[in-house]
C-alpha positions as CSV (number, residue, x, y, z in Angstrom):
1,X,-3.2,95.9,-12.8
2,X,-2.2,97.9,-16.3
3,X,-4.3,99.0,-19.1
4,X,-2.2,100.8,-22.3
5,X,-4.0,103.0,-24.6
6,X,-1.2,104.7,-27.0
7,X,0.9,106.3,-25.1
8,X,-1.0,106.5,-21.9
9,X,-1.3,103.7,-19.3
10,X,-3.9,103.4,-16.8
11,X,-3.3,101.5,-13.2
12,X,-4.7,100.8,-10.0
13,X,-1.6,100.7,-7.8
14,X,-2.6,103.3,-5.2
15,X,0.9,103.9,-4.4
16,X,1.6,105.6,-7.5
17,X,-1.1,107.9,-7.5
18,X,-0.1,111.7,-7.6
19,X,-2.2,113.2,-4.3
20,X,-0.9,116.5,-5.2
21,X,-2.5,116.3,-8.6
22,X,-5.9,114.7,-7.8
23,X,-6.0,117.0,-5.4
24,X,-5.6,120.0,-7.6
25,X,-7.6,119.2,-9.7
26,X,-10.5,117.9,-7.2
27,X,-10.4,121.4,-4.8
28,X,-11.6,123.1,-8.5
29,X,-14.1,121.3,-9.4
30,X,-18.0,121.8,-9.0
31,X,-18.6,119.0,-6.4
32,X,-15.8,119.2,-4.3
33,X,-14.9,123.3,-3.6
34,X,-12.0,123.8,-1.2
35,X,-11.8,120.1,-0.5
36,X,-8.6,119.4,1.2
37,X,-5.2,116.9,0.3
38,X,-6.0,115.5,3.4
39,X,-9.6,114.6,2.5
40,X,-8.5,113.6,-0.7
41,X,-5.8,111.3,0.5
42,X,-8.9,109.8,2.7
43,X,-10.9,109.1,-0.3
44,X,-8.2,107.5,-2.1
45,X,-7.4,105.2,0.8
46,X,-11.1,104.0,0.7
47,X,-11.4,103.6,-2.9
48,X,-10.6,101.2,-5.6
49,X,-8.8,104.0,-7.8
50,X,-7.4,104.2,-11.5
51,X,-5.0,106.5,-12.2
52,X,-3.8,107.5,-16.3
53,X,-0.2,108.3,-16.8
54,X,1.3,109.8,-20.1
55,X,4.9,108.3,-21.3
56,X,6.8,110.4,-18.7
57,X,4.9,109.2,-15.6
58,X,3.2,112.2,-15.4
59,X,-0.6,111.6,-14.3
60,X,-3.6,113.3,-16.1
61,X,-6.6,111.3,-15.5
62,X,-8.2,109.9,-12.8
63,X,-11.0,108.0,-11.0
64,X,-12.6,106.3,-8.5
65,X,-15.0,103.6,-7.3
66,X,-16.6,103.9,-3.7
67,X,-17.4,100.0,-3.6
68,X,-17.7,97.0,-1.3
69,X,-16.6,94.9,-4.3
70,X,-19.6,92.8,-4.0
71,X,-22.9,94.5,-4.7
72,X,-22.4,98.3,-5.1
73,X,-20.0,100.9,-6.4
74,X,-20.3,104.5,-6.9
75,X,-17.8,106.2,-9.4
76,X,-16.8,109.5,-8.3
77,X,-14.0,112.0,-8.9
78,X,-13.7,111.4,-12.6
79,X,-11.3,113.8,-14.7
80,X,-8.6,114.4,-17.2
81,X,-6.0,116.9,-16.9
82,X,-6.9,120.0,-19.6
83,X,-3.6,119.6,-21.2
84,X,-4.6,115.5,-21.9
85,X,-7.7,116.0,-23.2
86,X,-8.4,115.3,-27.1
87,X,-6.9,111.8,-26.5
88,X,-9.7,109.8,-25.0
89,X,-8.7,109.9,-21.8
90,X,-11.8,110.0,-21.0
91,X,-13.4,107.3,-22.1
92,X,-10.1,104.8,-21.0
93,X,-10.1,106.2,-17.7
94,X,-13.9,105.0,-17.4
95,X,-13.9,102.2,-19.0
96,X,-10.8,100.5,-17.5
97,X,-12.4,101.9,-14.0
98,X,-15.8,99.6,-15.2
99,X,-14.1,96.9,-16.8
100,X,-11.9,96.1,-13.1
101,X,-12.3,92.8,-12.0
102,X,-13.2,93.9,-8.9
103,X,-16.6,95.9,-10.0
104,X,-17.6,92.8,-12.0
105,X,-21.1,91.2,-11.2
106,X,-21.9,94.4,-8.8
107,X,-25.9,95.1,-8.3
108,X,-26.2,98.6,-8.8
109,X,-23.2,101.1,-10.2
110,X,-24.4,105.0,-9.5
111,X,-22.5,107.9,-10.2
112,X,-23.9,111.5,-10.7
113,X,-22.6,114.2,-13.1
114,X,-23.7,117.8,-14.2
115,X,-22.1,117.6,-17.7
116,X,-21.2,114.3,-18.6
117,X,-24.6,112.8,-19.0
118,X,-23.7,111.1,-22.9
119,X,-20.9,110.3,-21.7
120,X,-21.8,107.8,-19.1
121,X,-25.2,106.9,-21.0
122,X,-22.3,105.3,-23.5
123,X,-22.0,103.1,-20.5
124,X,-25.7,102.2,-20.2
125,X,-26.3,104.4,-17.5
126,X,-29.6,105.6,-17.2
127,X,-31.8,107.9,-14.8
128,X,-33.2,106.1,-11.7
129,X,-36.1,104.4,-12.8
130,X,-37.5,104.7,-9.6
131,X,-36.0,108.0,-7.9
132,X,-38.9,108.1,-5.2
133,X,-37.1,105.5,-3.4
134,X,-33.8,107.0,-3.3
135,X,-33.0,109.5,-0.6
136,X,-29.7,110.9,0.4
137,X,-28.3,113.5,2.8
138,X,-25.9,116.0,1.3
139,X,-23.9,119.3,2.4
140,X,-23.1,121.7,0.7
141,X,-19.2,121.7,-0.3
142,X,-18.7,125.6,-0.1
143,X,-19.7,125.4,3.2
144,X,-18.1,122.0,4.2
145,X,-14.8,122.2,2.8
146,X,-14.0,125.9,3.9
């Protein structure tokens, strides 16, 4: 499935993700330090995924759902290339990623971010209501993806 925004098109067709480039971009990043291609190839394979491309096919935005496309997703792995941003990349990469067919009717969508709180509040996400009943395990990714 295609989305256009200007010049950019986003799509879900696996296939013609760019590993090399999520990964490069992912192994950078905050919450994913060191993280392999071959990890990141994992993800992809498990994810619903929507990739942005400019007019030459070149990718520069991503992201993905973790989702059993019935009553959960968690986005992850959300970002724009720095040499696409200042076109609202952004924002189409996100929304076409929440507008899929596949995430419609979904429970509860969770993501977590350390800087892109307003842009997901857009979205109508909010803070857990009730975070006493949410527990998770979690490693650090220095130390996991070293």
């Amino acid at each position: 499935m295609q989305w256009t925004s200007g010049e950019f098109v986003a799509d879900d067709d696996r296939e013609r993700i760019d590993v090399d480039v999520v990964h490069g971009f992912l192994r950078t990043t905050y919450w994913s330090p060191g993280i392999s291609r071959e990890l990141v190839q994992k993800a992809i394979d498990g994810s619903l995924c929507v990739g942005v491309y400019a007019a030459d096919g070149a990718q520069v935005a991503f992201a993905r759902a973790v989702t059993d496309r019935a009553t959960f997703a968690w986005i992850a792995d959300v970002f724009v290339l720095d040499s696409a941003r200042g076109n609202g990349l952004g924002r189409f990469v996100v929304s076409t990623l929440l507008e899929h067919p596949e995430l419609q009717g979904l429970r509860r969508t969770m993501l977590a971010t350390a800087d892109a709180h307003t842009l997901y509040e857009s979205y109508g996400f909010r803070p857990l209501e009730k975070p006493d009943v949410f527990l998770h395990i979690s490693h650090d990714p220095t130390v996991l993806y070293q």
